[in-house]
C-alpha positions as CSV (number, residue, x, y, z in Angstrom):
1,X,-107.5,62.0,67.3
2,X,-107.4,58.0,66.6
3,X,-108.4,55.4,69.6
4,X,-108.4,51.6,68.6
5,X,-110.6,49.8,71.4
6,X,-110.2,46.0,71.4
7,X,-108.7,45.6,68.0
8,X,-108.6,42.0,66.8
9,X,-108.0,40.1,63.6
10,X,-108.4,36.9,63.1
11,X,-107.1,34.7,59.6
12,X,-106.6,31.4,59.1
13,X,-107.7,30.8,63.0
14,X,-104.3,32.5,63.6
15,X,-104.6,36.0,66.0
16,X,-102.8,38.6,63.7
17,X,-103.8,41.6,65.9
18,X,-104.5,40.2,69.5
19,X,-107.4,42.5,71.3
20,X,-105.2,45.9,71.1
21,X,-105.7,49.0,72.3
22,X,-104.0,52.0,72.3
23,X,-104.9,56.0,71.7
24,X,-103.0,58.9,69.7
25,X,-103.5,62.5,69.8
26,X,-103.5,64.9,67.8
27,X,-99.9,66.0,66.4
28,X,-98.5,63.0,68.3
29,X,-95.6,61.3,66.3
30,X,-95.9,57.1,67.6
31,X,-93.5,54.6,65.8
32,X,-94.8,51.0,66.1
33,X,-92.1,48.6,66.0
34,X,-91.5,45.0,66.9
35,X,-90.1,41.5,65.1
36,X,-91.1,40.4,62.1
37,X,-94.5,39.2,61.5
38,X,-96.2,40.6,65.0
39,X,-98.9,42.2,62.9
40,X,-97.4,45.8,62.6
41,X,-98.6,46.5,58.9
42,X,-101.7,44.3,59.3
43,X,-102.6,47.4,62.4
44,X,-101.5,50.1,59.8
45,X,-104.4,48.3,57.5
46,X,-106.7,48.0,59.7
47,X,-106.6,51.9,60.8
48,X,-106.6,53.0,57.5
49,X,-109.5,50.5,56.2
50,X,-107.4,48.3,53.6
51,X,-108.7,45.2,56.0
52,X,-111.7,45.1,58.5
53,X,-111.1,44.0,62.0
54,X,-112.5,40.9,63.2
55,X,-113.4,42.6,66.2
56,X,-112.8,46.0,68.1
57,X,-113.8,49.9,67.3
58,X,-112.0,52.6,65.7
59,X,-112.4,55.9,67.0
60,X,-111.4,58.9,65.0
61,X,-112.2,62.3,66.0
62,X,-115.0,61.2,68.1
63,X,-116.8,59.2,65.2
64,X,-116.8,55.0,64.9
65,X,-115.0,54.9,61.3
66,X,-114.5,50.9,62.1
67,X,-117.2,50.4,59.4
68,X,-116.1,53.2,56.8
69,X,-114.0,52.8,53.4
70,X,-110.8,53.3,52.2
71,X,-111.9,56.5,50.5
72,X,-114.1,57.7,53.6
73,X,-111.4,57.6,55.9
74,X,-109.2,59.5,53.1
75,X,-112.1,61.9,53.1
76,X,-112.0,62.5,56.8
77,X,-108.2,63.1,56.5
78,X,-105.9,59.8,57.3
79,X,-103.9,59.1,54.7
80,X,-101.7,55.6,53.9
81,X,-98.4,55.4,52.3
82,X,-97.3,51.7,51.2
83,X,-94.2,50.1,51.5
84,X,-93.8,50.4,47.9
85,X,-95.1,53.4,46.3
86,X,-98.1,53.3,43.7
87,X,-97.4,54.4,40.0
88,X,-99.9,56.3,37.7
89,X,-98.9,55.8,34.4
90,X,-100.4,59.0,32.1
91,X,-100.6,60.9,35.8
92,X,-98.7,64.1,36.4
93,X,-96.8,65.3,39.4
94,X,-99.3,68.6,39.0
95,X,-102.3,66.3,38.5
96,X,-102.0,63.9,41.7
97,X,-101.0,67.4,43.8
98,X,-104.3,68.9,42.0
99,X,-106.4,65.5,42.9
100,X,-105.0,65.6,46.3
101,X,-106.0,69.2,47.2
102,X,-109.6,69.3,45.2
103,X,-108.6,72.1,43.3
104,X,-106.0,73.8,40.5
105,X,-103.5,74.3,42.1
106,X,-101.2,77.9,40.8
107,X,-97.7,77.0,40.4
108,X,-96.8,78.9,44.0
109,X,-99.4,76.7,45.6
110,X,-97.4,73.5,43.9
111,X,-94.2,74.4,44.6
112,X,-95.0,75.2,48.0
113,X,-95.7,72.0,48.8
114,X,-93.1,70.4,46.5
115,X,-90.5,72.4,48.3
116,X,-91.2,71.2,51.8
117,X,-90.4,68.1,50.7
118,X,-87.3,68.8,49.1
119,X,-88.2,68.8,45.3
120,X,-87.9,71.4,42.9
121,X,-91.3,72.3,41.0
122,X,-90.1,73.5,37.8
123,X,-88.6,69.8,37.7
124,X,-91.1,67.7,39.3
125,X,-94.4,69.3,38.5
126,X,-94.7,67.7,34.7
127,X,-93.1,64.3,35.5
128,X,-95.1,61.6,35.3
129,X,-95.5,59.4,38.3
130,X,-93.8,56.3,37.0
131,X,-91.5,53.8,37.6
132,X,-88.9,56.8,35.7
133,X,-89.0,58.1,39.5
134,X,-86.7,56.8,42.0
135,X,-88.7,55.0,45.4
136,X,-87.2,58.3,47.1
137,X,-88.4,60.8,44.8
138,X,-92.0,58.8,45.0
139,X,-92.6,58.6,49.0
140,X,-91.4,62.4,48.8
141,X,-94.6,63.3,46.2
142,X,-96.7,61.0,48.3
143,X,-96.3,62.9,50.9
144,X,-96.4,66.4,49.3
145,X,-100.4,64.7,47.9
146,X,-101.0,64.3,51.6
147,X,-99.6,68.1,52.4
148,X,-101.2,69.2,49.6
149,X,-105.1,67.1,51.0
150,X,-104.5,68.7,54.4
151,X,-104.4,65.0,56.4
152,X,-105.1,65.2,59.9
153,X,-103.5,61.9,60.3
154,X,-100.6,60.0,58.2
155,X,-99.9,56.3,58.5
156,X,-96.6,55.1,56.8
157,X,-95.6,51.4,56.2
158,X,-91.5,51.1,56.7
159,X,-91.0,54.1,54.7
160,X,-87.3,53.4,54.3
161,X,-87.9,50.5,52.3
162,X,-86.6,50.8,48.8
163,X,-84.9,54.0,49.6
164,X,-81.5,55.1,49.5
165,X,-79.4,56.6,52.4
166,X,-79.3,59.8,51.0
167,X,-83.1,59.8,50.6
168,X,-83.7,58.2,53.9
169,X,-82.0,61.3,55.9
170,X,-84.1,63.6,53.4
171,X,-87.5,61.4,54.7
172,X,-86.9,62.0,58.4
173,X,-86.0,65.4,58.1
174,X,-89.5,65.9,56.3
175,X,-91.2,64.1,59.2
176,X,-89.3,66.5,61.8
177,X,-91.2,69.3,59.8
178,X,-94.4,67.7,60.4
179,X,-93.7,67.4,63.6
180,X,-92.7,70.7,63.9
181,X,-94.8,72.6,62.4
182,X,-97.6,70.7,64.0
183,X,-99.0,69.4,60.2
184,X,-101.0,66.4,61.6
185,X,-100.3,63.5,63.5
186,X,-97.8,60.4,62.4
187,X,-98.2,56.9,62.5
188,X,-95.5,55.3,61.3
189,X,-94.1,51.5,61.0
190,X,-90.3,51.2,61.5
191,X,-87.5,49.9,63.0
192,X,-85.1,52.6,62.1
193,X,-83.4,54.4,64.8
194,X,-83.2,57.4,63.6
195,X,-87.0,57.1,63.3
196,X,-87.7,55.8,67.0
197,X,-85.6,59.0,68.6
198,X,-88.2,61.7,66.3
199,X,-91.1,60.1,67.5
200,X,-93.1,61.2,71.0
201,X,-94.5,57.5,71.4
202,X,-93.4,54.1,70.3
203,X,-95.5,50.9,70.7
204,X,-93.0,47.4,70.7
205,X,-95.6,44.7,69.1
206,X,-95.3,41.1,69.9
207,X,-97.3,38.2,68.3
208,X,-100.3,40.3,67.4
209,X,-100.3,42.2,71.0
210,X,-98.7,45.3,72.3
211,X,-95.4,44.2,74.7
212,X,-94.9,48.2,75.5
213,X,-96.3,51.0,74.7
214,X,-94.7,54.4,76.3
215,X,-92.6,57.8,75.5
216,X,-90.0,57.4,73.2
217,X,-88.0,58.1,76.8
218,X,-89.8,54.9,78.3
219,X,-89.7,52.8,75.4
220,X,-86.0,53.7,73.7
221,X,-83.8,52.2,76.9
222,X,-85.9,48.8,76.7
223,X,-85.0,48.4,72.8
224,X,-81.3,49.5,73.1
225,X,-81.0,46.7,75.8
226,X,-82.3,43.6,73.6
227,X,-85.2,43.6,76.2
228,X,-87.7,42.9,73.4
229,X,-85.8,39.8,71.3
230,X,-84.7,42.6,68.9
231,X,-81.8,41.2,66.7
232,X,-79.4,43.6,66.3
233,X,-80.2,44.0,62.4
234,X,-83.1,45.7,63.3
235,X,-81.2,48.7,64.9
């Protein structure tokens, strides 16, 4: 699915990302998590082409996408959801949804996918996709766009952020389904337990380099015992 082969990035003569590698197969669910500023959304970036390694491949279906674009990538199927969700003032629900899948959608199609993310269609379909939406109700259409595009491969940056309880619960219950139902493979940034125990794989990043990288039954004990300078706000 995705392989990153000597990943660095350098900024400021700082190492961000410190010569990673690491692979991910298709339908895999890996969680990477770690302190603050050891470079996890700077990886996310960089796998999704938002910034361009200093050094290092990426390897996506058997292809070398390190040089492609933003909008190649989303072409080839990986899709990137942001810590904060982007607005489209003037946009429909219906019209990012119809964008998303390169067609016109019917309203069956819509609520389809509007429904596995827990959102009712006649409701949602005609809202605009403003800041009148809550940051649950966003990451929930951003996700139905990427249902709705057919991603191979979704990368998410701390998805709970901005979010409710309520909503949170909702969001890992939709990423359950995706694992599931096999509906692509999930990359997602987090330090939320009930995150880590859905995943298959979790990578613990350290100052720009991976300090594990396992099965979540590897990975979980070393976590839970403080082993990686976790403070306990981050569980």
């Amino acid at each position: 699915m995705i392989e990153a082969i000597n990943l660095t990035y350098i900024k400021d003569n700082k190492k961000i990302i410190d010569n990673i590698s690491f692979k991910i197969n298709k339908n895999d669910f890996l969680v990477i998590t770690g302190p603050n500023g050891s470079g996890k959304s700077t990886l996310a970036k960089i796998l999704m082409g938002i910034i361009k390694p200093t050094s290092g491949k990426i390897i996506y279906n058997n292809v070398d996408i390190t040089d492609l674009s933003i909008t190649d990538r989303a072409n080839a199927g990986i899709t990137f959801t942001f810590q904060t969700p982007i607005t489209f003032k003037g946009l429909r629900v219906i019209d990012l949804l119809n964008i998303a899948s390169k067609n016109h959608l019917s309203f069956e199609e819509a609520k389809a996918y509007l429904s596995m993310v827990g959102l009712c269609a006649r409701e949602y379909l005609e809202r605009n996709v403003d800041k009148t939406l809550s940051g649950g109700e966003q990451k929930r259409i951003e996700i139905a766009c990427s249902l709705a595009k057919g991603s191979l491969l979704r990368i998410f940056d701390e998805p709970e952020a901005g979010i409710d309880l309520w909503s949170f619960n909702d969001l890992v219950n939709i990423f359950k389904t995706i694992k599931k139902e096999k509906l692509g493979s999930l990359i997602i940034i987090s330090h939320q337990e009930k995150i880590l125990n859905n995943a298959n794989k979790i990578m613990i990043l350290e100052k720009g380099k991976i300090k594990h990288l396992g099965t979540k039954k590897e990975i979980l004990p070393l976590i839970k015992k403080r082993e990686c300078d976790f403070c306990k706000e981050d569980l």
